[in-house]
Kinemage of the C-alpha trace (Angstrom):
@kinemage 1
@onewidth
@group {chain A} dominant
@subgroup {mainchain}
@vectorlist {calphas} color= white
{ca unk a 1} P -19.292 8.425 -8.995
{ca unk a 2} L -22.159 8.991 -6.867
{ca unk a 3} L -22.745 6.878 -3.826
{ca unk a 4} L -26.676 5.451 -4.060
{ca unk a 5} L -27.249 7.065 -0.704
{ca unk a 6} L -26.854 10.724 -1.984
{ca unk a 7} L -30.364 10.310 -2.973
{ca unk a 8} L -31.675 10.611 0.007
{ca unk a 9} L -30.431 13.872 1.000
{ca unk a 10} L -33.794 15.303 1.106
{ca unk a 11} L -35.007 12.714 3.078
{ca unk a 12} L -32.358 12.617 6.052
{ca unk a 13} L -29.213 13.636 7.458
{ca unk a 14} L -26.727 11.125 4.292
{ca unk a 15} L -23.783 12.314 5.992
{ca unk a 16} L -25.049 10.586 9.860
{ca unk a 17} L -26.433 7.756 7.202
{ca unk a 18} L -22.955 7.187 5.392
{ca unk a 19} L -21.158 7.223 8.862
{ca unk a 20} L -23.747 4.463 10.939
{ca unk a 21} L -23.607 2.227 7.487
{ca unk a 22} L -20.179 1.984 7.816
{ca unk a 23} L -19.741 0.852 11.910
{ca unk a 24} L -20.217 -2.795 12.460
{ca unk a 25} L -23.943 -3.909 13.597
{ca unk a 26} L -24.249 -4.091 17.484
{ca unk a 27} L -24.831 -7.803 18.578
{ca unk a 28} L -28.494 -8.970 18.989
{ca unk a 29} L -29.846 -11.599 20.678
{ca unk a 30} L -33.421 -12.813 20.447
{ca unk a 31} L -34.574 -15.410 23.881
{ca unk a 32} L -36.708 -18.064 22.301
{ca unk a 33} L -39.683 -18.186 25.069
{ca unk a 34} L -40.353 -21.983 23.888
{ca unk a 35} L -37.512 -22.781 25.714
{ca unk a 36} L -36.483 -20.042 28.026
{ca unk a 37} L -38.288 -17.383 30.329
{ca unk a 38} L -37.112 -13.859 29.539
{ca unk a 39} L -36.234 -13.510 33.455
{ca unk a 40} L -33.729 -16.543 33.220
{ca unk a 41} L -31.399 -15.402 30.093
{ca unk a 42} L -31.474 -11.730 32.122
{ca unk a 43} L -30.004 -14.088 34.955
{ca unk a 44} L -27.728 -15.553 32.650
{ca unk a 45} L -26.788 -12.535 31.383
{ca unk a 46} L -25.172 -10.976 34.121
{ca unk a 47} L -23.634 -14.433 34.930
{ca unk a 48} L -21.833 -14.093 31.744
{ca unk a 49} L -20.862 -10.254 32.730
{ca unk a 50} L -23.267 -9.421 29.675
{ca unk a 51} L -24.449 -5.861 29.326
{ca unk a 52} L -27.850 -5.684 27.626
{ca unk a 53} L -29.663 -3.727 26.117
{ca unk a 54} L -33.611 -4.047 25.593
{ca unk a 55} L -34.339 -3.635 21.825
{ca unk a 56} L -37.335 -1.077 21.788
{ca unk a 57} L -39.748 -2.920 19.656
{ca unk a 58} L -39.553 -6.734 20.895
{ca unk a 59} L -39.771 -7.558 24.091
{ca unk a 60} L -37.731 -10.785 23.952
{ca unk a 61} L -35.008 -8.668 22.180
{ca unk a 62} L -31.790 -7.878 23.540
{ca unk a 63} L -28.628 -5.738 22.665
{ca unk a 64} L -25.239 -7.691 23.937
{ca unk a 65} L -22.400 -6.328 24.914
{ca unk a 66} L -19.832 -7.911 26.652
{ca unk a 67} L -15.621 -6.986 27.512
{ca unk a 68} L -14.731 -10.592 27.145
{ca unk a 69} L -15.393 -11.401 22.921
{ca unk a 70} L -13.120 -14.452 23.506
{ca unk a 71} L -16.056 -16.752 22.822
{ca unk a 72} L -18.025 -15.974 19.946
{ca unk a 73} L -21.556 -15.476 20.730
{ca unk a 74} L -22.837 -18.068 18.131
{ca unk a 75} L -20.918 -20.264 20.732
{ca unk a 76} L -22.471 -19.732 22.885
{ca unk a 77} L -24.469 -22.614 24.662
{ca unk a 78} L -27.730 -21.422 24.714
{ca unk a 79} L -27.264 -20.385 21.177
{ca unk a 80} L -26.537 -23.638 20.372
{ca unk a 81} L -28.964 -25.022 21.793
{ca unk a 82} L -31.455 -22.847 20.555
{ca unk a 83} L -32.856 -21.255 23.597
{ca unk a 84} L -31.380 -17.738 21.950
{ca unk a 85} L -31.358 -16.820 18.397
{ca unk a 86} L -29.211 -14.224 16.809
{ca unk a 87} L -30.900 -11.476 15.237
{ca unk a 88} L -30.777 -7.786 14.453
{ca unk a 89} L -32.800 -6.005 16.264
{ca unk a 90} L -34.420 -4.295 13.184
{ca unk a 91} L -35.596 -7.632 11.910
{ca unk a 92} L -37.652 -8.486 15.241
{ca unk a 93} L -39.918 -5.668 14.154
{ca unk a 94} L -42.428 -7.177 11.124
{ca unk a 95} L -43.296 -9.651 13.962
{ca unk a 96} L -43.706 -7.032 16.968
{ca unk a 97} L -46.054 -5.891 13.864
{ca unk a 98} L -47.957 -8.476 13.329
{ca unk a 99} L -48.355 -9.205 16.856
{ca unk a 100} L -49.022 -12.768 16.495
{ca unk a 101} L -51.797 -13.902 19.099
{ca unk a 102} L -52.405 -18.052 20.245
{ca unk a 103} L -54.636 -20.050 18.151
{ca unk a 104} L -53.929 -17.934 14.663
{ca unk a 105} L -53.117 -19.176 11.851
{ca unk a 106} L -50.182 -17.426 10.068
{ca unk a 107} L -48.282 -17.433 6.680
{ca unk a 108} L -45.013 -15.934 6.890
{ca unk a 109} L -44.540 -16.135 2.678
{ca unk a 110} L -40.393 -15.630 2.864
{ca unk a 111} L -39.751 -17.233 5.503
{ca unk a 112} L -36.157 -18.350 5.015
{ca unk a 113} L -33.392 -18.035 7.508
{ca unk a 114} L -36.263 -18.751 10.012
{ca unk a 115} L -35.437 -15.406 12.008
{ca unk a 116} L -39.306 -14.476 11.995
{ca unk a 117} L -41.201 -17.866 11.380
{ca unk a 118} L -39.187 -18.778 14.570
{ca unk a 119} L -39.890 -15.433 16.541
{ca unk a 120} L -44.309 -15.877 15.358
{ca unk a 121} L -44.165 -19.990 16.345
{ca unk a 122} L -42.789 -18.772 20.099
{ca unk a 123} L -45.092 -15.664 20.073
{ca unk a 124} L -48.261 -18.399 19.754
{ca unk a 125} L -47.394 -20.184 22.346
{ca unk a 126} L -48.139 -23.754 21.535
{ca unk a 127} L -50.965 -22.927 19.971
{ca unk a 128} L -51.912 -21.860 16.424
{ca unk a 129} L -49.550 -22.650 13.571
{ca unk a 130} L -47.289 -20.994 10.932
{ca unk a 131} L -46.850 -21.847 7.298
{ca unk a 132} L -43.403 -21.817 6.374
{ca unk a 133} L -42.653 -21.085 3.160
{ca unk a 134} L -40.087 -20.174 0.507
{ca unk a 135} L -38.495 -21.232 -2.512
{ca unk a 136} L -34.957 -22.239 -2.988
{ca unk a 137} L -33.450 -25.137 -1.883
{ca unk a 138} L -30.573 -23.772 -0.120
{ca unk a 139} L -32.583 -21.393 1.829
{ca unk a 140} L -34.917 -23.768 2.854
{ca unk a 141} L -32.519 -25.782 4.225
{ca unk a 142} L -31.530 -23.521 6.447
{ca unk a 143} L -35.243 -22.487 7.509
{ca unk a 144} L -35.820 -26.201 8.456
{ca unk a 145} L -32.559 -26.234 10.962
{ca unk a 146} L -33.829 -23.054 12.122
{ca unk a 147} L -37.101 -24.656 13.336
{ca unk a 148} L -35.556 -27.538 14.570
{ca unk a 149} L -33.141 -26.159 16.958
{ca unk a 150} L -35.950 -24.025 18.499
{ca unk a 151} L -38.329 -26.584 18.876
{ca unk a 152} L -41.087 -25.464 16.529
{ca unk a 153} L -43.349 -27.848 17.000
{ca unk a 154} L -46.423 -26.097 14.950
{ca unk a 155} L -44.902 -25.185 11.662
{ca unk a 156} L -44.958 -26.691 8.314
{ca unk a 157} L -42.372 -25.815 5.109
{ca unk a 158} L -44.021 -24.807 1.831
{ca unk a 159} L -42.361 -24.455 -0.916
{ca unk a 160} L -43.715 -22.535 -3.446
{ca unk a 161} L -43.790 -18.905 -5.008
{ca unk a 162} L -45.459 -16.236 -3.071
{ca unk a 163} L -47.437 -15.575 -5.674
{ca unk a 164} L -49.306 -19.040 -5.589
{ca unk a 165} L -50.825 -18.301 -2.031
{ca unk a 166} L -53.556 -15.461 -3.528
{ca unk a 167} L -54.522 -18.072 -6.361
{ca unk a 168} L -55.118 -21.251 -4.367
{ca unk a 169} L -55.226 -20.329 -0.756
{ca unk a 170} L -57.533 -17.069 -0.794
{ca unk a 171} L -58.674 -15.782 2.983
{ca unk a 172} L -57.108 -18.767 4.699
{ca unk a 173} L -54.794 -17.002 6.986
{ca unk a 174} L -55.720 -14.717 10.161
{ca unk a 175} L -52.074 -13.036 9.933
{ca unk a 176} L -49.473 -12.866 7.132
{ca unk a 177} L -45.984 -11.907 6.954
{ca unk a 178} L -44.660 -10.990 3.708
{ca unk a 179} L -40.722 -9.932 4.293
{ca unk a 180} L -40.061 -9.437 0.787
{ca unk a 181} L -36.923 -10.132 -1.043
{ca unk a 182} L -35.304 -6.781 -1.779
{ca unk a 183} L -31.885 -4.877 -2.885
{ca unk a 184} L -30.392 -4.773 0.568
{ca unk a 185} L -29.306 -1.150 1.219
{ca unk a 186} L -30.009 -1.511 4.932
{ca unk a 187} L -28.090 -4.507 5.536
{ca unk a 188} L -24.589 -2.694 4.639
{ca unk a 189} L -23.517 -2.888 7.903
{ca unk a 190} L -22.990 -6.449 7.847
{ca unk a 191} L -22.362 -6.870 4.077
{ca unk a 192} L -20.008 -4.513 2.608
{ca unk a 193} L -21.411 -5.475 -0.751
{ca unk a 194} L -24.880 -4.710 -0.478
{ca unk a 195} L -24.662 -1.782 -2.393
{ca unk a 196} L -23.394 -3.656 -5.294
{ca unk a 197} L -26.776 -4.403 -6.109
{ca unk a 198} L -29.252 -1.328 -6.141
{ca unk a 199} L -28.944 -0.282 -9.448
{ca unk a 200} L -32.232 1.368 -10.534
{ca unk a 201} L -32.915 -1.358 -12.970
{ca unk a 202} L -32.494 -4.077 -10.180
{ca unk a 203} L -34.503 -2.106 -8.217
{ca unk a 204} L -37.407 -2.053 -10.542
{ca unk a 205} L -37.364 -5.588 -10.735
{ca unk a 206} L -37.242 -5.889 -7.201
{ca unk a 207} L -40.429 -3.560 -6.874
{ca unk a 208} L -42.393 -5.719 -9.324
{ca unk a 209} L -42.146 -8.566 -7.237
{ca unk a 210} L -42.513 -7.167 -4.616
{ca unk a 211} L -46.348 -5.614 -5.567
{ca unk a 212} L -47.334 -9.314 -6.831
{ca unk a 213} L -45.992 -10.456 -3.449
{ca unk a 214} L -47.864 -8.223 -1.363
{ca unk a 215} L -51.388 -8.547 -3.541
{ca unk a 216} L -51.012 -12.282 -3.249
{ca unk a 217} L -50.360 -11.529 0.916
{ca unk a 218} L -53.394 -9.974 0.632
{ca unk a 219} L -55.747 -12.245 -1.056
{ca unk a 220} L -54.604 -15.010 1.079
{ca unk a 221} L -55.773 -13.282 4.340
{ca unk a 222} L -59.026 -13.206 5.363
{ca unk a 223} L -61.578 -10.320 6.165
{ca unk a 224} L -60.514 -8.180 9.429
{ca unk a 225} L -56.833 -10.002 9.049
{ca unk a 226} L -53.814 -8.252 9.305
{ca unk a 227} L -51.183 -8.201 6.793
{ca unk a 228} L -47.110 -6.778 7.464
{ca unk a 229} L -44.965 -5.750 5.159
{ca unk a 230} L -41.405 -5.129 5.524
{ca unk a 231} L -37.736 -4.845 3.881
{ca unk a 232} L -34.427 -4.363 4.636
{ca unk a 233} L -33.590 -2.033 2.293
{ca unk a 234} L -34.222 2.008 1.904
{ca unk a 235} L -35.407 2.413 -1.646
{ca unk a 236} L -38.603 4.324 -1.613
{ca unk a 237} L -39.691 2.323 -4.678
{ca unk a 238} L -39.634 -0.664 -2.486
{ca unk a 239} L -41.014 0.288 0.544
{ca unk a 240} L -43.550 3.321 0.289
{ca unk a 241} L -43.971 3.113 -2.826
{ca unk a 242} L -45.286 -0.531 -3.057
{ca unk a 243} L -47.370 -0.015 0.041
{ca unk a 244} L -49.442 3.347 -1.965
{ca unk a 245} L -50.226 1.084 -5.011
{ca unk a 246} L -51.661 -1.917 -2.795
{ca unk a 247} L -54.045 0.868 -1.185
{ca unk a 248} L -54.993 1.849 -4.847
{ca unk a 249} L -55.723 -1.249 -6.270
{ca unk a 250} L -57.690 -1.886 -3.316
{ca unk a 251} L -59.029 1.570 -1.731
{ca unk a 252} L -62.171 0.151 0.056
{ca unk a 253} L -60.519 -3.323 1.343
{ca unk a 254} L -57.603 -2.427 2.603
{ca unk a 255} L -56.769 0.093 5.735
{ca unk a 256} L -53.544 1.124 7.270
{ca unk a 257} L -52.810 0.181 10.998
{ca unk a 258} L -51.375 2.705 13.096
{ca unk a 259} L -48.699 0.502 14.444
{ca unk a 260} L -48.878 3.154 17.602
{ca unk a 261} L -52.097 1.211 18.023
{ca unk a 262} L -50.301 -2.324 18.326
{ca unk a 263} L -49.516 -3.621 21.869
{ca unk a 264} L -45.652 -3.948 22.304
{ca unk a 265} L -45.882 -6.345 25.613
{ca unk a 266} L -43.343 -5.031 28.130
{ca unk a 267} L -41.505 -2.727 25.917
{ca unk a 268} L -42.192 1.013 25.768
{ca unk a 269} L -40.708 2.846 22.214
{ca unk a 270} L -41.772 5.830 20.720
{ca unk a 271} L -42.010 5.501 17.026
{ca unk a 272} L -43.278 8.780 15.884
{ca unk a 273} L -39.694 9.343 14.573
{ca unk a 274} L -40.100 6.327 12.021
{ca unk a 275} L -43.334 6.898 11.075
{ca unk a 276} L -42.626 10.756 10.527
{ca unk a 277} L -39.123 9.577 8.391
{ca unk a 278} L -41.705 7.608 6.169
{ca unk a 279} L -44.406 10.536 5.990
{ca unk a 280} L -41.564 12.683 4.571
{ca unk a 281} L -40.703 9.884 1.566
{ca unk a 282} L -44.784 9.652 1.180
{ca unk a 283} L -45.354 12.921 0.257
{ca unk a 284} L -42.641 12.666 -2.688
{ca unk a 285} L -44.455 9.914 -4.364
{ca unk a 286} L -47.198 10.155 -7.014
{ca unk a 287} L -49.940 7.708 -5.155
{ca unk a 288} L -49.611 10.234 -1.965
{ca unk a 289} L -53.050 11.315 -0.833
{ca unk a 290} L -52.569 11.761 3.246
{ca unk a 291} L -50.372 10.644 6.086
{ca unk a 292} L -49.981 6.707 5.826
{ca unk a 293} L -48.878 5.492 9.509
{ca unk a 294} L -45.521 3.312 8.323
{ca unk a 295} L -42.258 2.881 10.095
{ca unk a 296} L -38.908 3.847 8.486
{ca unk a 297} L -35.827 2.711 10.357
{ca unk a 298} L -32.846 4.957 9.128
{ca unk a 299} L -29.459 3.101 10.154
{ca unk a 300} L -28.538 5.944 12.031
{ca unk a 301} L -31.883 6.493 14.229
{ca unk a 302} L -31.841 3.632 16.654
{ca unk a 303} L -27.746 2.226 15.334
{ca unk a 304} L -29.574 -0.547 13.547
{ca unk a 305} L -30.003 -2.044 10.500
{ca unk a 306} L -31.558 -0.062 7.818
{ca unk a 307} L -35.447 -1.880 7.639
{ca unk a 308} L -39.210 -1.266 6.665
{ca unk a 309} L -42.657 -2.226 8.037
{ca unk a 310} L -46.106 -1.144 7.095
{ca unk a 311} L -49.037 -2.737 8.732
{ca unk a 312} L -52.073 -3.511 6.507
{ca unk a 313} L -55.686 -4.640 7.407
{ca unk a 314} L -58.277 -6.530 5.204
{ca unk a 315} L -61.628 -5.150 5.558
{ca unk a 316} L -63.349 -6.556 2.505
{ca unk a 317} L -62.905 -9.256 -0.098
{ca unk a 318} L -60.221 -8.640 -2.969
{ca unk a 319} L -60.254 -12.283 -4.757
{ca unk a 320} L -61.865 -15.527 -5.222
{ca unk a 321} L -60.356 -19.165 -4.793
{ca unk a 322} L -59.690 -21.232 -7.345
{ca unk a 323} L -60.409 -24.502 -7.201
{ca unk a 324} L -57.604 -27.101 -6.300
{ca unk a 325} L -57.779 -30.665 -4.787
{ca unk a 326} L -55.847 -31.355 -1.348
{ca unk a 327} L -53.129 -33.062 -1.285
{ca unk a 328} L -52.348 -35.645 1.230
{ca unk a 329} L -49.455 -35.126 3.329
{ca unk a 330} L -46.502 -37.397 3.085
{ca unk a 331} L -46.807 -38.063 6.929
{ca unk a 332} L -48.285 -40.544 8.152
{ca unk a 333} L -50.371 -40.552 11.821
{ca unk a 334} L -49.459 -43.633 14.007
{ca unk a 335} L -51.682 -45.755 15.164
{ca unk a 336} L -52.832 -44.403 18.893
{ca unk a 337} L -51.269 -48.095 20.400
{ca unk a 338} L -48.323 -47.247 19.182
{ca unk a 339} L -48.196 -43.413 20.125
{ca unk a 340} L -49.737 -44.961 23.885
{ca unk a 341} L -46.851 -47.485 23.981
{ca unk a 342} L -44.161 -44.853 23.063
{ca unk a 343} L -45.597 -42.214 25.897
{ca unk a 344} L -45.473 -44.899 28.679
{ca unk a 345} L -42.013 -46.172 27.978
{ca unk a 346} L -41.001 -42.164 28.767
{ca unk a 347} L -42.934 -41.624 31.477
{ca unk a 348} L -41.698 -44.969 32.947
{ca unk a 349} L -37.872 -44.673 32.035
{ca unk a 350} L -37.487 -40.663 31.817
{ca unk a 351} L -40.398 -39.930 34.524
{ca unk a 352} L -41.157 -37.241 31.393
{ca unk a 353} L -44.802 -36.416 29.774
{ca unk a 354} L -43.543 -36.847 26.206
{ca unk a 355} L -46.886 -34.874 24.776
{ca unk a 356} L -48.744 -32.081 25.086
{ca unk a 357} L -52.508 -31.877 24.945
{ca unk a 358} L -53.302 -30.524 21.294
{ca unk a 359} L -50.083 -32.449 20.334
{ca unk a 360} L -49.465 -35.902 18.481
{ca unk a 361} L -47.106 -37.800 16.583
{ca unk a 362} L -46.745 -38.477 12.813
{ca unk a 363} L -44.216 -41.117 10.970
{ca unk a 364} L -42.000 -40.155 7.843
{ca unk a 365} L -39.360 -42.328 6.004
{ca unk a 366} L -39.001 -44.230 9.108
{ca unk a 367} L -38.422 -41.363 11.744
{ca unk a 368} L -41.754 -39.756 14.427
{ca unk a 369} L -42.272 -36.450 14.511
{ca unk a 370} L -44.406 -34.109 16.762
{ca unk a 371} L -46.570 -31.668 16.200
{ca unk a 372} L -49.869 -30.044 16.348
{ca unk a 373} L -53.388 -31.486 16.208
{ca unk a 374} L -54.260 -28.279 14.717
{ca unk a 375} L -52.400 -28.575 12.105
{ca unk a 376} L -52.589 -31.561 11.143
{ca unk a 377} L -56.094 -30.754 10.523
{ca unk a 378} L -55.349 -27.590 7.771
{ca unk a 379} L -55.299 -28.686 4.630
{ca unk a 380} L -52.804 -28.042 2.078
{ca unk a 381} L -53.506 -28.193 -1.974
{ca unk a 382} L -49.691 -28.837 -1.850
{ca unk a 383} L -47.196 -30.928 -0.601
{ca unk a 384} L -45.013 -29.763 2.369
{ca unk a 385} L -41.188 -30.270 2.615
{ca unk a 386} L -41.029 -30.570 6.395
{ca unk a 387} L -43.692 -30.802 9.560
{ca unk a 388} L -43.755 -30.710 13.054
{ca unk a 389} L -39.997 -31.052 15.448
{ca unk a 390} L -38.556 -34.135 15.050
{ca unk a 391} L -39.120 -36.387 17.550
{ca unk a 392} L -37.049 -39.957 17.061
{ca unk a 393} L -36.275 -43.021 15.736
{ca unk a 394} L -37.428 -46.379 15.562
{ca unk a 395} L -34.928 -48.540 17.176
{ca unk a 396} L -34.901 -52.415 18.049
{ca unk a 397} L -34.219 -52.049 21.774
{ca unk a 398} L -36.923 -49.527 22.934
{ca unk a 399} L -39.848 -48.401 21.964
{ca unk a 400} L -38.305 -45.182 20.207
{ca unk a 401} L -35.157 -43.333 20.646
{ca unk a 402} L -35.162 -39.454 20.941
{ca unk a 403} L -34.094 -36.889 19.014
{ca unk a 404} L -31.479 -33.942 19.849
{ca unk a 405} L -34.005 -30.972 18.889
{ca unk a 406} L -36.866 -32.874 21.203
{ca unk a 407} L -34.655 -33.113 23.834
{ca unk a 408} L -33.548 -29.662 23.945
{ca unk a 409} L -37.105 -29.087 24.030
{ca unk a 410} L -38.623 -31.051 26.351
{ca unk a 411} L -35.304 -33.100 28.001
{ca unk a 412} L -34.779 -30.753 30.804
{ca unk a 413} L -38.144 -32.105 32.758
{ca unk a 414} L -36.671 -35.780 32.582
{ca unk a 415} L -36.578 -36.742 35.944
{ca unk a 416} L -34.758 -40.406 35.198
{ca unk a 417} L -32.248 -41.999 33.594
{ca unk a 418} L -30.448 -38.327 34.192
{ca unk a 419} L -26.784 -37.238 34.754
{ca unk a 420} L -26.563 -33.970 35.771
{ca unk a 421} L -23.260 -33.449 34.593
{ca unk a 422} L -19.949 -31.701 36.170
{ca unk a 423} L -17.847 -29.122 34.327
{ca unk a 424} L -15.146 -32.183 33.751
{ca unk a 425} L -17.757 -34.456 31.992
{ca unk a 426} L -18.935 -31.661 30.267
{ca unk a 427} L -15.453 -31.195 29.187
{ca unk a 428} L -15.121 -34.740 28.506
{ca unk a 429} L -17.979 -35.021 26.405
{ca unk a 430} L -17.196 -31.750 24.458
{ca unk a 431} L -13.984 -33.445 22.844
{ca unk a 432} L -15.944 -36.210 21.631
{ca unk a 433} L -15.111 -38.599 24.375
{ca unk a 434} L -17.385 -41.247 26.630
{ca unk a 435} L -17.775 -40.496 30.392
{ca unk a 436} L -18.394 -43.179 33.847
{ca unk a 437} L -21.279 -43.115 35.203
{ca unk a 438} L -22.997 -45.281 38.190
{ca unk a 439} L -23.292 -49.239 37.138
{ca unk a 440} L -26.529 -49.040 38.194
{ca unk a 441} L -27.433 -46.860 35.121
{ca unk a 442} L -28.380 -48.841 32.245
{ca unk a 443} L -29.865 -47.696 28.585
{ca unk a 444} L -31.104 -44.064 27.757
{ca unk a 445} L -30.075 -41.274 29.762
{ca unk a 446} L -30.568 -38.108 29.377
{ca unk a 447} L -27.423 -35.415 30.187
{ca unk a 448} L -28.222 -32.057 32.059
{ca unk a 449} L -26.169 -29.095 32.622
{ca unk a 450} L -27.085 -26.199 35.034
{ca unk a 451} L -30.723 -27.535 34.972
{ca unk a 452} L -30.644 -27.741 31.134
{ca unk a 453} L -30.882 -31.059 28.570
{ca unk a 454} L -27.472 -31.156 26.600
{ca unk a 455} L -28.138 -33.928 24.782
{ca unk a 456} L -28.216 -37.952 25.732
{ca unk a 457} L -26.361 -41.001 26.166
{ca unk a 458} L -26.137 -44.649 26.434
{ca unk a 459} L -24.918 -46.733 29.853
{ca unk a 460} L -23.885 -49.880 29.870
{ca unk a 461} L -21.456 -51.051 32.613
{ca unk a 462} L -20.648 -48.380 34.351
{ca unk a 463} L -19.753 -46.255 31.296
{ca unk a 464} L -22.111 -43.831 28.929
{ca unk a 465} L -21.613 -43.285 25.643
{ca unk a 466} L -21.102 -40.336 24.242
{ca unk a 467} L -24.592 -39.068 21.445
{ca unk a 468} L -23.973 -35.834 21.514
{ca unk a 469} L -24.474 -34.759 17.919
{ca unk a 470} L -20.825 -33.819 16.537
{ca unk a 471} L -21.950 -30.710 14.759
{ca unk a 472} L -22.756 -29.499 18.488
{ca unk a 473} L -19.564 -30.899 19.234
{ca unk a 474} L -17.719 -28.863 16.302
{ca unk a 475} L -19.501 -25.979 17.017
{ca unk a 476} L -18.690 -25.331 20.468
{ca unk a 477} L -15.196 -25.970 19.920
């Protein structure tokens, strides 16, 4: 039997393909700048005895390699903390791509694990937002952990098909992100049976969706917006392929970027190689007319991941909106005494600033939430399925008790009602136990390690108890 990468022989070296599919995937780490300065996890790095290795294409990228594998690196503190994510280093790309810029307004239209919607919410830097969205349950589950552990304050979750976007949301986006769902081949590395599933007929289903995918990516962006889209798998059909067709449908709105033309901020790579790998599948296709600038990423030319990215821009309209009523969200904005009452209780017990400028706070089923002014003020013709970071609780005691993810966030500032704790109460704590603390402590306190909010506590007497959430606990153990 044929192995489905023997097609390609007239596209690359299938023998150096074959051998990099099968070697396991170097480990990647992504620093998530809403938390942690690029300069500070190099610093940790080499505290750690960490090798790394820049990824070419994202500057907050890094390849990890270490002697000691004792601890795994999802283990890791900062990992679980969310101040790193791990990612392949091929899948930081679509968002090097679409070069996500403060104040935009994004729609990453897949977004689930969170890899990317996590990677454009840091990239904006606290301002700006990013739609969320995706469309089974599971999947969105994990998307909405994702954003919580790295503090995504201004993102909302969508769920809804793809396709819905370029009926009811036409030219509302600056940027989107359309990472579509695909057969896999380049992700063999890590899942032995990925190629289980590229038979030519799943293929051609995959390649259907993904052209109504990328149309509706299009319609939903607005004039002079950008569009990326990208894959993880190698099929010409559903990368190259899908990328001619959009162009014509669409000759005289729709342009190619030359992603040589797209600032990579502090990272120097030359990508002629991927764009010339693509230029070579181009010219075997039927909708070929010239050169398209689009980045292949063979497994075996940077030891990565097997991925795809073209970069699109929208230079004239391609669809009108339908008409749909706005829906109102579930969340509900507290009255400004309230949100005044909360922010002086922190500033008085936790000498903190609880909120930022453009930022407020919202109420759901009982619990705050933070997020953006901005976007509370887009409006949805649909319902989301999650908002803003939480924030806290309503409690009897005080005027709000905070949440894990906020804390994470914003806890290491707290200058009161703060333990900076040894390595034996760290210890402590990590097997689920209560630690002493001074008597004159009393209520809230917030726990620090190296400089960094671990979670919190409550003293009474001369002891604190123990909240550190025991999936934390679980993990790190």
């Amino acid at each position: 039997m044929d192995h489905p990468f023997d097609r390609y022989s007239e596209y690359t070296d299938v023998a150096a393909l074959k051998e990099f599919s099968s070697k396991p995937l170097r480990k990647c780490m992504r620093v998530n700048t809403l938390k942690m300065d690029i300069s500070d996890f190099e610093n940790y790095a080499k505290e750690q005895k960490w090798d790394l290795q820049a990824v070419p294409w994202c500057q907050e990228g890094f390849i990890v390699d270490r002697e000691d594998r004792t601890i795994p690196l999802g283990k890791d503190l900062l990992h679980v903390l969310g101040y790193t994510y791990m990612q392949e280093a091929s899948s930081m790309l679509p968002v090097a791509m679409l070069d996500p810029r403060p104040g935009e307004k994004i729609l990453d239209m897949a977004a689930a694990p969170g890899s990317k919607s996590t990677q454009i919410v840091a990239r904006l830097k606290g301002r700006g937002f990013v739609v969320c969205n995706d469309m089974q349950e599971m999947r969105l589950k994990t998307l909405r952990e994702a954003l919580r552990r790295l503090g995504c304050i201004n993102a909302i979750v969508t769920k809804k098909k793809g396709q819905w976007f370029g009926k009811y949301m036409v030219g509302r986006f600056d940027k989107v992100l359309i990472d579509a769902p695909c057969t896999g081949q380049g992700t063999v590395r890590k899942d032995k049976t990925a190629l289980q599933y590229c038979s030519l007929d799943s293929i051609g289903k995959n390649a259907k969706l993904q052209r109504e995918l990328i149309e509706s990516a299009v319609h939903a962006t607005k004039i002079g917006g950008r569009i990326v889209y990208s894959t993880c798998t190698l099929t010409p059909e559903e990368n190259e392929e899908v990328v001619l067709s959009i162009l014509k449908k669409y000759p005289e709105q729709l342009e190619v970027v030359d992603p040589r033309a797209i600032p990579l901020e502090g990272r120097q790579w030359n990508m002629n190689k991927a764009i010339e790998d693509s230029i070579i599948i181009q010219k075997d296709l039927a909708d070929y007319e010239s050169d398209r600038p689009m980045l292949r990423i063979w497994p075996q030319t940077y030891d990565s991941e097997g991925f795809f990215c073209a970069v699109l821009k929208k230079t004239g309209p391609t669809s009108e909106p339908l008409l749909t009523e706005i829906i109102r969200p579930r969340e509900e904005i507290i009255p400004r005494s309230r949100e005044n009452a909360i922010s002086h209780y922190l500033r008085d017990h936790f000498g903190m600033e609880p909120l930022g400028e453009d930022e407020m706070l919202i109420e759901h089923d009982g619990r705050y939430l933070i997020v953006s002014k901005e976007l509370m003020r887009f409006k949805l013709p649909t319902q989301n399925v999650g908002c803003g970071l939480p924030f806290g609780k309503k409690i009897t005691s005080d005027p709000v008790l905070l949440d894990h993810d906020y804390l994470t966030l914003r806890g290491s500032i707290a200058t009161k009602h703060v333990i900076d704790l040894t390595d034996e109460q760290w210890k402590t704590l990590m097997s689920g136990q209560d630690i002493s603390c001074s008597k004159d402590l009393e209520g809230h306190v917030i726990f620090h390690k190296n400089g960094r909010c671990v979670g919190r506590g409550r003293a009474k007497r001369g002891i604190c108890k123990n909240q550190i959430p025991r999936w934390m606990i679980s993990i790190i153990n």
